[in-house]
C-alpha positions in Angstrom: 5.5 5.0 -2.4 7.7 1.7 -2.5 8.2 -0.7 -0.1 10.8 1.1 1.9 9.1 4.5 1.7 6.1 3.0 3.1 8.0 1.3 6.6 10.2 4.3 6.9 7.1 7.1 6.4 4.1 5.4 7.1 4.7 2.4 9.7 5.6 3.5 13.5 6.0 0.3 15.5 6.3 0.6 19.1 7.7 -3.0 20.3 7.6 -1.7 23.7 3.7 -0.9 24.1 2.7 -3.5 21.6 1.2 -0.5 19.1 1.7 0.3 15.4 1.1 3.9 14.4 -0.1 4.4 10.6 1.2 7.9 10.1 -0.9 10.4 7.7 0.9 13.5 7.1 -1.2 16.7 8.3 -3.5 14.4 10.6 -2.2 15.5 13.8 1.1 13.0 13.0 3.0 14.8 15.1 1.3 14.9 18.0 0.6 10.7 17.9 4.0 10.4 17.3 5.3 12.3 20.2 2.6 11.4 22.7 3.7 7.4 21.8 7.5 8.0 21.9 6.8 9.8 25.7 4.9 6.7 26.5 7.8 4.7 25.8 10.0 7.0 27.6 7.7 6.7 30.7 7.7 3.0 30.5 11.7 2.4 30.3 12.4 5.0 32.8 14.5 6.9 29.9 14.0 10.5 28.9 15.1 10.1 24.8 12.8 12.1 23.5 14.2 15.8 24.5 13.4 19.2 24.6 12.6 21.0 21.5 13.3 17.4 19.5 11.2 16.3 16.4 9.0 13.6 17.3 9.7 13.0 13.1 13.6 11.7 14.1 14.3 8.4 13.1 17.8 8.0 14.6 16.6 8.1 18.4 13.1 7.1 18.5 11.3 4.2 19.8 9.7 3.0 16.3 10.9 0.3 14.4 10.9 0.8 10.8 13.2 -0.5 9.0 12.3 -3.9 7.0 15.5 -5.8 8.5 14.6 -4.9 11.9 10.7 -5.8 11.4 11.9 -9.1 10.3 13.8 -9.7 13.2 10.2 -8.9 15.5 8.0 -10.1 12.7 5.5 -11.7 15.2 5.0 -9.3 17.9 4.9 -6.7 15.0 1.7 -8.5 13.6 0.6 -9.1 17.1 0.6 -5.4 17.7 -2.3 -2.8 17.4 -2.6 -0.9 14.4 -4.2 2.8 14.9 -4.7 4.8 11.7 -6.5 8.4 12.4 -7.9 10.3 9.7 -9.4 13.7 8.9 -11.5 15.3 6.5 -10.3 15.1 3.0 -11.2 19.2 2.3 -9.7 20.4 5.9 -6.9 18.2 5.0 -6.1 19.6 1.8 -6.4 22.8 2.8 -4.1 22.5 5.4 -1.3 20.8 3.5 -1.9 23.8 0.6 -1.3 26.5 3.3 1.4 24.8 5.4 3.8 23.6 2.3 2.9 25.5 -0.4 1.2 29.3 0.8 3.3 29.4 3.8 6.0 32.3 4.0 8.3 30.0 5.5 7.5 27.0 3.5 9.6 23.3 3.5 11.4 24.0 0.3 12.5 20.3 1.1 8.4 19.5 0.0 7.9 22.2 -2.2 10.6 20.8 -4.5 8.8 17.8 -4.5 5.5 18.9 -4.9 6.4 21.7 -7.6 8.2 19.2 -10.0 5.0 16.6 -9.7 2.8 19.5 -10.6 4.9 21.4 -13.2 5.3 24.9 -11.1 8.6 26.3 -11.2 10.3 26.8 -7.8 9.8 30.5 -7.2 6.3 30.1 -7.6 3.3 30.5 -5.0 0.5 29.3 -6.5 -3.2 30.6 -5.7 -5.6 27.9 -3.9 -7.5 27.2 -7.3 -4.8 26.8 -9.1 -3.0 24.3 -6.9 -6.1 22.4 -6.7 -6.8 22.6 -10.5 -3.0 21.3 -11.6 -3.9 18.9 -8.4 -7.0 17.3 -9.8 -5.1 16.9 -13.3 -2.6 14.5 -12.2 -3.0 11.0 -10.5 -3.4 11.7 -7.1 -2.8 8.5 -6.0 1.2 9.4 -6.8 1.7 12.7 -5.6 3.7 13.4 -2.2 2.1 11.5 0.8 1.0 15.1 2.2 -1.3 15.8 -0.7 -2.0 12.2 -1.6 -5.6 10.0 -0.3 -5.3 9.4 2.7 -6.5 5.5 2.3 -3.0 5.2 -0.1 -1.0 7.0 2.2 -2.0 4.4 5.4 -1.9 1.5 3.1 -5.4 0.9 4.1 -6.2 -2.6 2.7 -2.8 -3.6 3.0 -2.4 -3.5 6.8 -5.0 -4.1 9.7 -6.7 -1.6 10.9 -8.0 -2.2 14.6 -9.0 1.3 15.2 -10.0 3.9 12.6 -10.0 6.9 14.7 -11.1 10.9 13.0 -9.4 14.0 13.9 -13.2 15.6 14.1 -13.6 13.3 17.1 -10.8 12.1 19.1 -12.6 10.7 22.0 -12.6 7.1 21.0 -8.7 7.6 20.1 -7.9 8.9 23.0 -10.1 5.9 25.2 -8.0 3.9 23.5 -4.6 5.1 23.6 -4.7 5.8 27.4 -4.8 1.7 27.7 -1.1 1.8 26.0 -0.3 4.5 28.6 -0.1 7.0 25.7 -1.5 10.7 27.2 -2.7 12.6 23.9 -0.9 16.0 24.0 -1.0 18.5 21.5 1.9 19.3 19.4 0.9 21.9 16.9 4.1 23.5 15.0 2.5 23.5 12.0 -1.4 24.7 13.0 -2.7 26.2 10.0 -6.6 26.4 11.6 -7.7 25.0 8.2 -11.0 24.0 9.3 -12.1 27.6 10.1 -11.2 28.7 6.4 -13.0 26.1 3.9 -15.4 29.5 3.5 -12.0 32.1 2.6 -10.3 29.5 0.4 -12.9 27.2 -1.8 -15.4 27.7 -4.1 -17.9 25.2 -5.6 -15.2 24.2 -8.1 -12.7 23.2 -5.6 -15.0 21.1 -3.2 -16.0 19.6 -6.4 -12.6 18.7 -7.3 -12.0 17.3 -4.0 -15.1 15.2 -3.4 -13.6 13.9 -7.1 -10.0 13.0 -6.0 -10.3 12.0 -2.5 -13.7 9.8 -3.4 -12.1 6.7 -1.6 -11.3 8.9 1.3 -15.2 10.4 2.0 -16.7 6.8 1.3 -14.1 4.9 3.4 -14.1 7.0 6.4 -17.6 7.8 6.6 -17.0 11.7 5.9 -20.1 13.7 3.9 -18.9 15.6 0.4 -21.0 18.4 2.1 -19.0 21.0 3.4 -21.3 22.1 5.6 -20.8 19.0 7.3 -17.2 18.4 8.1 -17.9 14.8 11.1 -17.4 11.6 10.1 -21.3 9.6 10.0 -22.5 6.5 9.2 -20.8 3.1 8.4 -17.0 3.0 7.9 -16.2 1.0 5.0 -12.8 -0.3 5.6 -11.5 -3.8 4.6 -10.6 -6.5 6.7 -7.2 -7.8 6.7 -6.5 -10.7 8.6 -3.4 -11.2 10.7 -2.4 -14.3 8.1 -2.6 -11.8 5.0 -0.1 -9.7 6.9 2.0 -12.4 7.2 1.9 -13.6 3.8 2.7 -10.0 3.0 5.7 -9.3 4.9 7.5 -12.7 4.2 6.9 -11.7 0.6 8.8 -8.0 0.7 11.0 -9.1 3.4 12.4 -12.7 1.9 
């Protein structure tokens, strides 16, 4: 992703609560990204967030992305709280596989994308293998957002990251967002119960292939290659980045 596709995909900043959401596609996004925008809502006394409405709309929500506006909040932005949650890296994929690509319905609007990058021809519906085959022959690290590592996709090294939360384990997450006012509510309209299918979908090959692209992911979040074993344990290894980086950062992409 460039600059612009990583502030208008990735970064959520909630001026209003003081709290910077690192979105990862198919990691419960839509849920964080609702239950922050109602906590906005709450606290202005202001009911923008509507009925039916994708919490994914830019136009009306409470998150600043946009590198001119950033500028303009530059320092409350790097005072703010950066939350990145995470999941693990064979659920993941599975999930995106059967919500963009196996799907009946699918998001042509992705499928495009994802088809071109992998050399499949529009009508197609590829098997599980074979996705994760044509997957594992390309650079990961370029592919859409929704298939890509998950430490690219949050810019993990790039931007702090005060709380590493895991979908496996929300507890902690939730602790933490209740102090920004922020209930956690499920919002589920693309549920694919990915977790409870590992056994139906992969073989050896494809956790093999996996544990091989999303290396960074299983070492950097603490998650075990063992599929058995789907919790995050042990030591996070995430990098430090100190609020001065940040700023060196930003006044370089933002002039």
């Amino acid at each position: 992703m460039n600059t612009n596709d990583i502030f208008r995909r990735v970064v959520h900043f909630a001026p209003d609560i003081g709290l910077t959401y690192l979105s990862v596609p198919k990691v419960a996004c839509s849920s964080f990204k609702r239950s922050i925008w109602e906590s906005v809502d709450r606290k202005k006394g202001v009911q923008t967030l509507l009925e039916g409405m994708s919490p994914h709309r830019k136009d009306t929500s409470p998150f600043v992305h946009a590198l001119p506006a950033l500028k303009r909040r530059m320092d409350s932005f790097i005072d703010s709280r950066f939350v990145v949650v995470v999941r693990n890296p064979y659920v993941r994929l599975l999930s995106g596989y059967l919500d963009k690509v196996a799907a009946e319905r699918r998001d042509m609007k992705v499928w495009t994308v994802v088809a071109r990058q992998l050399d499949y021809k529009i009508t197609d519906r590829p098997s599980f293998p074979d996705f994760v085959s044509r997957l594992s022959n390309v650079d990961v690290t370029n592919v859409d957002p929704l298939f890509a590592p998950q430490s690219e996709v949050a810019n993990i090294g790039r931007f702090p990251v005060d709380h590493l939360g895991h979908l496996e384990a929300l507890e902690p997450t939730v602790e933490l967002l209740a102090k920004y006012d922020v209930d956690l509510s499920p919002y589920r309209p693309h549920e694919t119960n990915s977790s409870g299918r590992l056994d139906e979908c992969y073989t050896d090959r494809e956790f093999d292939a996996a544990a091989r692209m999303f290396a960074n992911d299983f070492e950097m979040f603490a998650y075990s290659t063992d599929p058995a074993d789907l919790d995050a344990r042990g030591p996070k290894r995430v990098p430090s980045v100190s609020r001065e980086k940040l700023r060196e950062y930003l006044l370089d992409v933002l002039g």
